[in-house]
Backbone as CSV, one residue per row, in Angstrom:
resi,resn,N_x,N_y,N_z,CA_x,CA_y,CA_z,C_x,C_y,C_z
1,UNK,24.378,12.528,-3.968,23.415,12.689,-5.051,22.018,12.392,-4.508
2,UNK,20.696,13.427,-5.266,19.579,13.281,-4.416,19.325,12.656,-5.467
3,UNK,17.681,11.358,-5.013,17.073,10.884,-6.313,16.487,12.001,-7.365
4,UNK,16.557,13.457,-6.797,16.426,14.329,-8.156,17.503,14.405,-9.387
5,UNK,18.274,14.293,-8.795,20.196,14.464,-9.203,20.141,13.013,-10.171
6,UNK,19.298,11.791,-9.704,19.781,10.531,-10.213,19.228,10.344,-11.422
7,UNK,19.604,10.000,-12.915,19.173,9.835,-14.083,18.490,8.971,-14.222
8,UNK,18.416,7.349,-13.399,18.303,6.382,-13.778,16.833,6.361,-12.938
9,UNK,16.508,7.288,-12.496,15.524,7.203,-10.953,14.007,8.318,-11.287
10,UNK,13.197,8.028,-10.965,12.338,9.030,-10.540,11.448,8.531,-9.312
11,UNK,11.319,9.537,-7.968,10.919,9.061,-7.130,9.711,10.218,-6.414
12,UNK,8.830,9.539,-6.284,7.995,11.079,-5.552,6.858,10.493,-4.451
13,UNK,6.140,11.204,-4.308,6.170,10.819,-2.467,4.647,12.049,-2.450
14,UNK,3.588,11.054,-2.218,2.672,12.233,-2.256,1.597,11.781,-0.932
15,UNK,1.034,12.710,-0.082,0.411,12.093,1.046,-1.271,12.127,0.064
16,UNK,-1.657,10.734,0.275,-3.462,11.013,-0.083,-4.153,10.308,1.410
17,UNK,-5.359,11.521,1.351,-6.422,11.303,2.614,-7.217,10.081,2.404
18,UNK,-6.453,8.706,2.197,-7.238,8.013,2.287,-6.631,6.542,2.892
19,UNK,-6.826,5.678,3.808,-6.032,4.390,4.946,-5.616,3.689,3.816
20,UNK,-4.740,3.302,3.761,-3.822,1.930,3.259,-4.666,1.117,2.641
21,UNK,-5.309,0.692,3.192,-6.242,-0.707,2.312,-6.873,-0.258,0.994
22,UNK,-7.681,1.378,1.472,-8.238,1.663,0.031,-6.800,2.169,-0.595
23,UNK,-5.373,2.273,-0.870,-4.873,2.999,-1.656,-4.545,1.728,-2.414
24,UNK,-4.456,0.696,-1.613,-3.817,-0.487,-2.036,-4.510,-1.238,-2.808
25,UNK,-6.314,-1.030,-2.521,-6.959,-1.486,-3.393,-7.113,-0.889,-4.686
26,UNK,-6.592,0.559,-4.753,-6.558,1.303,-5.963,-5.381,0.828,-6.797
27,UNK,-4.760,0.193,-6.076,-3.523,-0.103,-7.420,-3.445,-1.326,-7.648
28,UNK,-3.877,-2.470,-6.979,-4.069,-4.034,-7.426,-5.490,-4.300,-7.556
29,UNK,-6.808,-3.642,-7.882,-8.118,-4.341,-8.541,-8.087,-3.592,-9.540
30,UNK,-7.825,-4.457,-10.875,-8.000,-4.453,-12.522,-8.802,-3.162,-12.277
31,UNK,-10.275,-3.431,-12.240,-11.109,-2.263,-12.517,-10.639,-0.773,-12.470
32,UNK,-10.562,-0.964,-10.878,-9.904,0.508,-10.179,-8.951,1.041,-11.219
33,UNK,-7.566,0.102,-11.342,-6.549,0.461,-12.403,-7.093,1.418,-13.440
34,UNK,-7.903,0.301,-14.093,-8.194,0.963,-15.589,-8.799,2.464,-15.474
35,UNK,-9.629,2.543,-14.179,-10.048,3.510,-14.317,-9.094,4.912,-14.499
36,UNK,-8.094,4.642,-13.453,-7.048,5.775,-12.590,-5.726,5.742,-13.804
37,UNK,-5.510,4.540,-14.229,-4.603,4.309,-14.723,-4.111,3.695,-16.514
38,UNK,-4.140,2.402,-16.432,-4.071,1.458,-17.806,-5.089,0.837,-17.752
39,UNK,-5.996,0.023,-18.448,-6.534,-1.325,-18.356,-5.541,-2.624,-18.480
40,UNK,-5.240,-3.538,-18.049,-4.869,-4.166,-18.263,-5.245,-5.784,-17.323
41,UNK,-5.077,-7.061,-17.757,-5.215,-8.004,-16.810,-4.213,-8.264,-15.824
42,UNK,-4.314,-7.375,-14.912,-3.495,-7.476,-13.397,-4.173,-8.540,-12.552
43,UNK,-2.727,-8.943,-12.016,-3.500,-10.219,-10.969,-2.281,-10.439,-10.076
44,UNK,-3.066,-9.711,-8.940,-1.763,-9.955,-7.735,-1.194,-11.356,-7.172
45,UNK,-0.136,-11.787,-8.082,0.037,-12.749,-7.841,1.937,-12.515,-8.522
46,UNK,2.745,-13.165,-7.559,4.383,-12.718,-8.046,5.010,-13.497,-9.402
47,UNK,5.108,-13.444,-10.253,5.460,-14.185,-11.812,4.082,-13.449,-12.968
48,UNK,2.998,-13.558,-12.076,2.028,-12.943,-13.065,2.313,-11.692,-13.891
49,UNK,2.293,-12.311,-15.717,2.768,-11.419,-16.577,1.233,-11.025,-17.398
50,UNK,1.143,-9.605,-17.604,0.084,-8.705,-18.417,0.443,-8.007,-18.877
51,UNK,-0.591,-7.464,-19.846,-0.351,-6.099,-20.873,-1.216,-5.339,-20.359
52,UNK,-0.463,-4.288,-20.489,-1.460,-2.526,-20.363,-1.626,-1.474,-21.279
53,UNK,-2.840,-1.078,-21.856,-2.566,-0.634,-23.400,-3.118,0.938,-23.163
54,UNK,-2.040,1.595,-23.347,-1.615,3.179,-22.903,-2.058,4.115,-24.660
55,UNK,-1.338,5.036,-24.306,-1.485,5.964,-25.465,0.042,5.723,-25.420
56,UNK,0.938,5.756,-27.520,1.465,5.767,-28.148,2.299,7.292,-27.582
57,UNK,3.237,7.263,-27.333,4.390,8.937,-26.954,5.388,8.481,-27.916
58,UNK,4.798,8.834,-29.254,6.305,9.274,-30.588,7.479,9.835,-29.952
59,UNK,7.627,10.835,-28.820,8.414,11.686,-28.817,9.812,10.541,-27.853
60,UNK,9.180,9.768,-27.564,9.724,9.217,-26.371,9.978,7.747,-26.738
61,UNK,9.233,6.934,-28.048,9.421,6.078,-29.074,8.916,5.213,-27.910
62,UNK,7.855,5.295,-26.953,6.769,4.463,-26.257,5.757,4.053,-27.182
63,UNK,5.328,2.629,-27.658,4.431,2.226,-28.158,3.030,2.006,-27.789
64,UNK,2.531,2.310,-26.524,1.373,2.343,-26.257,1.324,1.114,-25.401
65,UNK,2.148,0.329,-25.298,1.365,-1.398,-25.029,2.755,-1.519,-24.060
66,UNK,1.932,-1.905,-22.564,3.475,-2.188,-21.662,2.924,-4.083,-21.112
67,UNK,4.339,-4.345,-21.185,4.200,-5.859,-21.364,4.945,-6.004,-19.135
68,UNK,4.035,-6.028,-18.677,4.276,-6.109,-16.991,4.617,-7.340,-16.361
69,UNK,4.952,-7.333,-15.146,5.139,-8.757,-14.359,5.168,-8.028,-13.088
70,UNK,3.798,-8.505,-12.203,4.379,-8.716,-10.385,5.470,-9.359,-10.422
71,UNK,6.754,-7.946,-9.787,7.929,-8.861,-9.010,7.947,-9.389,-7.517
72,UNK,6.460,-8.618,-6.493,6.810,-9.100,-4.983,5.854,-7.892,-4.893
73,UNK,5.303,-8.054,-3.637,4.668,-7.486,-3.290,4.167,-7.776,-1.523
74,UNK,4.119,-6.783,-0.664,3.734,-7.228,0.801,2.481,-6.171,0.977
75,UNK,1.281,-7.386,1.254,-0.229,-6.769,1.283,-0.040,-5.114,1.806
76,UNK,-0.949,-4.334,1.146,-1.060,-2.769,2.111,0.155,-2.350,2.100
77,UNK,1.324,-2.527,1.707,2.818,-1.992,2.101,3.313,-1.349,0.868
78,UNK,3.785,-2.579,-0.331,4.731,-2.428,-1.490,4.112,-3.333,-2.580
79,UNK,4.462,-2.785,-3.420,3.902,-3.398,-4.895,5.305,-3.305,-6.113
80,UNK,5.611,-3.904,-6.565,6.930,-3.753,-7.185,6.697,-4.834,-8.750
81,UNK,6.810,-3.627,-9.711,6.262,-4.421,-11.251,7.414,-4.008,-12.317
82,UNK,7.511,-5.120,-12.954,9.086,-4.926,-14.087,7.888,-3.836,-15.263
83,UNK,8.383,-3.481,-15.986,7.972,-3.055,-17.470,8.598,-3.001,-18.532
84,UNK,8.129,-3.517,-19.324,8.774,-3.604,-20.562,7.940,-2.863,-21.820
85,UNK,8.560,-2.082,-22.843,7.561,-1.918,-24.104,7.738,-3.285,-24.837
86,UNK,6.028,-3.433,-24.745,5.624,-4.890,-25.542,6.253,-4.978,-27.238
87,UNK,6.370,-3.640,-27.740,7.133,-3.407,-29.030,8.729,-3.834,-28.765
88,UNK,9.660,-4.975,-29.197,10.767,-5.193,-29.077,11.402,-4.729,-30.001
89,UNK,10.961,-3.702,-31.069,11.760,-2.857,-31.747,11.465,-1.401,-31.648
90,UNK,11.060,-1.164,-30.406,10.814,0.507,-29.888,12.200,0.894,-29.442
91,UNK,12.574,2.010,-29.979,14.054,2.512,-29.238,13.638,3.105,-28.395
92,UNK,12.483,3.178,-27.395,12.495,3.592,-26.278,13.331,2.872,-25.554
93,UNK,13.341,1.118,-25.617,14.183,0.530,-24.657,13.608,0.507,-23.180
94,UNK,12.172,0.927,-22.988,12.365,0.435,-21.506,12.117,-0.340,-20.915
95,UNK,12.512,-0.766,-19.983,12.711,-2.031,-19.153,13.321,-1.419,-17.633
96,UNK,11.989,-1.325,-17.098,11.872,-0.623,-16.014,11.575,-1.367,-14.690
97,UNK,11.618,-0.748,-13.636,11.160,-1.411,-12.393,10.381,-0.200,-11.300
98,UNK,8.965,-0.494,-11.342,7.991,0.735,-10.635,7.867,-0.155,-9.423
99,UNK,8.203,0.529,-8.234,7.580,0.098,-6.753,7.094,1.604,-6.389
100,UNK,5.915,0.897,-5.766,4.600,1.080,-4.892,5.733,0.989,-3.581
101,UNK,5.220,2.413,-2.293,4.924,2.171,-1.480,4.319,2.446,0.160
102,UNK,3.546,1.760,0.491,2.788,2.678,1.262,3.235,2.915,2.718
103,UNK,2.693,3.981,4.003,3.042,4.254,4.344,1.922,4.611,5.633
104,UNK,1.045,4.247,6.541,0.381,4.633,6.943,0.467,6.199,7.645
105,UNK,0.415,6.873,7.717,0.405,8.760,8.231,-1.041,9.851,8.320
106,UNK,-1.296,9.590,9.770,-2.727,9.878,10.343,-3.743,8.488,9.756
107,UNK,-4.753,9.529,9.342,-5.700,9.118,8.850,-5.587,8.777,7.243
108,UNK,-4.417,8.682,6.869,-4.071,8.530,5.336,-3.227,8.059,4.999
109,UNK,-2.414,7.742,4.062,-1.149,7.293,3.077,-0.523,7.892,2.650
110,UNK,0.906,8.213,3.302,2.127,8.151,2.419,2.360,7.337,1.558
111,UNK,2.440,7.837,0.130,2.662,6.802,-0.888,3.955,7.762,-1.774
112,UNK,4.668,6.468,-1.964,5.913,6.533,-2.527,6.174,5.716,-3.795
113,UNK,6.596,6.160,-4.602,6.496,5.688,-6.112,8.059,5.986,-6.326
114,UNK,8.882,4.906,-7.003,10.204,4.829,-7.169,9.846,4.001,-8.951
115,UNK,10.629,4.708,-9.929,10.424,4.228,-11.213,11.915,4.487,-11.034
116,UNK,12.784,3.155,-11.932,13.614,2.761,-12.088,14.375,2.267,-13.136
117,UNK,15.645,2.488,-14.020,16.266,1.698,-14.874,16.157,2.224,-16.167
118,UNK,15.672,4.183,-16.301,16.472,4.876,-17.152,17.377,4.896,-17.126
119,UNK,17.275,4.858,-18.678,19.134,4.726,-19.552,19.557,6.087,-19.872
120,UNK,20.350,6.945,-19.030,20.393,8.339,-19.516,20.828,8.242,-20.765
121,UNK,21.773,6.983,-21.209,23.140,7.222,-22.866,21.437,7.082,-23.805
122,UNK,20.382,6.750,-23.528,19.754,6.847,-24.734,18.613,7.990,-24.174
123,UNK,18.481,8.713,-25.427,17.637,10.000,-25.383,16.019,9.446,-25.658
124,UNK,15.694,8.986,-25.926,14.367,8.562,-25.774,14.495,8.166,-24.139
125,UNK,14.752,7.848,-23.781,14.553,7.607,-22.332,14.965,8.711,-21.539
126,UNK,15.862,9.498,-21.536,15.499,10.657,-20.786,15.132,11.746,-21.231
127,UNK,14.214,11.886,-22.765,12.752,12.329,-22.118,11.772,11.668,-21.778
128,UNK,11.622,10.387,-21.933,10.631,9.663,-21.125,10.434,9.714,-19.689
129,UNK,11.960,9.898,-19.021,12.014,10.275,-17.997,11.198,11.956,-17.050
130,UNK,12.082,12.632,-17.982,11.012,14.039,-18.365,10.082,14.344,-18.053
131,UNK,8.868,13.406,-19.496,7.487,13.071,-19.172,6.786,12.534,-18.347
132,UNK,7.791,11.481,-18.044,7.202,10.569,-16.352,6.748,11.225,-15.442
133,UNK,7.930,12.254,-14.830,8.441,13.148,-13.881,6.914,13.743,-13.571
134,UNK,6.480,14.246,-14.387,5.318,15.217,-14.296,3.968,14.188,-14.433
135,UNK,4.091,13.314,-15.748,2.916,12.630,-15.790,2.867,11.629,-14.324
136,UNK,3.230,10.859,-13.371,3.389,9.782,-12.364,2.753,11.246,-11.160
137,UNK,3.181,12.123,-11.423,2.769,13.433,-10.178,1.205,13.454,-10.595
138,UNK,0.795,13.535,-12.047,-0.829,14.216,-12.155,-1.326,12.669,-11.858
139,UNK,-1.037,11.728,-11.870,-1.328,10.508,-11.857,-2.050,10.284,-10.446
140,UNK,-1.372,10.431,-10.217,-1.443,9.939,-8.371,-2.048,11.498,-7.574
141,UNK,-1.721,12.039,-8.059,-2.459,13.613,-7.524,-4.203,13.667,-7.960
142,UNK,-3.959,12.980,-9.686,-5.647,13.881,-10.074,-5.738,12.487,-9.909
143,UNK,-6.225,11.620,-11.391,-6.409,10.182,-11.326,-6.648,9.244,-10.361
144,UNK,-5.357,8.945,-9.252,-5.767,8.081,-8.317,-6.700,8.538,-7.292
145,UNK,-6.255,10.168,-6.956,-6.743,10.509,-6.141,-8.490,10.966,-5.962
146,UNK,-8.923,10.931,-7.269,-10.293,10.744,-7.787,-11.151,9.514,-7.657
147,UNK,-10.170,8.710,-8.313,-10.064,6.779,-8.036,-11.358,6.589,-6.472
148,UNK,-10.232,7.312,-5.388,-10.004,7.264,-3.927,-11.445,7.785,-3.523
């Protein structure tokens, strides 16, 4: 089974023209984030728990508000964050695990993004999955890569 094949998985892998340090600074300084991404109070530090306040996806019963935690992280390399919807009565249900990770290649970054811990038995989550699939690609393609 490829991680395309895997329900529980979405994984994608995109090269950006820009060294490790700046990709890395694009995904752990608050500012940068908010810009490319969520706002939220991120603080690279492993136990550190924040909120990130998104747009509301009815279709997918995402509430807008993701309740995060650094699980580990190795400077310039990997970044690895739980997620939860801060709503504990969203039947989205997710409770996820996103790793970051980088990759030095030429003059730029291989970066690899692994989202984790769709529930295929519930349908809000795989179309969330769905939506991910495509939204985590324009993410890191337009967004970060603008960020950069």
């Amino acid at each position: 089974m490829t991680d395309a094949d895997d329900p529980t998985m979405l994984h994608l892998d995109e090269y950006l023209a820009h060294p490790p340090a700046r990709v890395w600074q694009a995904l752990t300084d608050p500012d940068l984030l908010a810009q490319w991404f969520m706002p939220g109070d991120f603080r690279l530090s492993v136990g550190h728990r924040y909120t990130m306040r998104g747009t509301t996806m009815p279709g997918t019963g995402f509430s807008g508000t993701v309740q995060a935690e650094v699980l580990a992280f190795e400077p310039e390399r990997m970044l690895r964050l739980g997620w939860r919807d801060a709503d504990p009565a969203s039947p989205s249900g997710a409770d996820w695990t996103i790793t970051w990770t980088l990759e030095p290649e030429g003059r730029g970054t291989r970066l690899f993004l692994t989202h984790e811990g769709f529930d295929p038995g519930n349908e809000m989550q795989r179309r969330a999955r769905s939506m991910m699939d495509g939204g985590w690609h324009r993410l890191m393609t337009g967004s970060l890569a603008a960020v950069l």
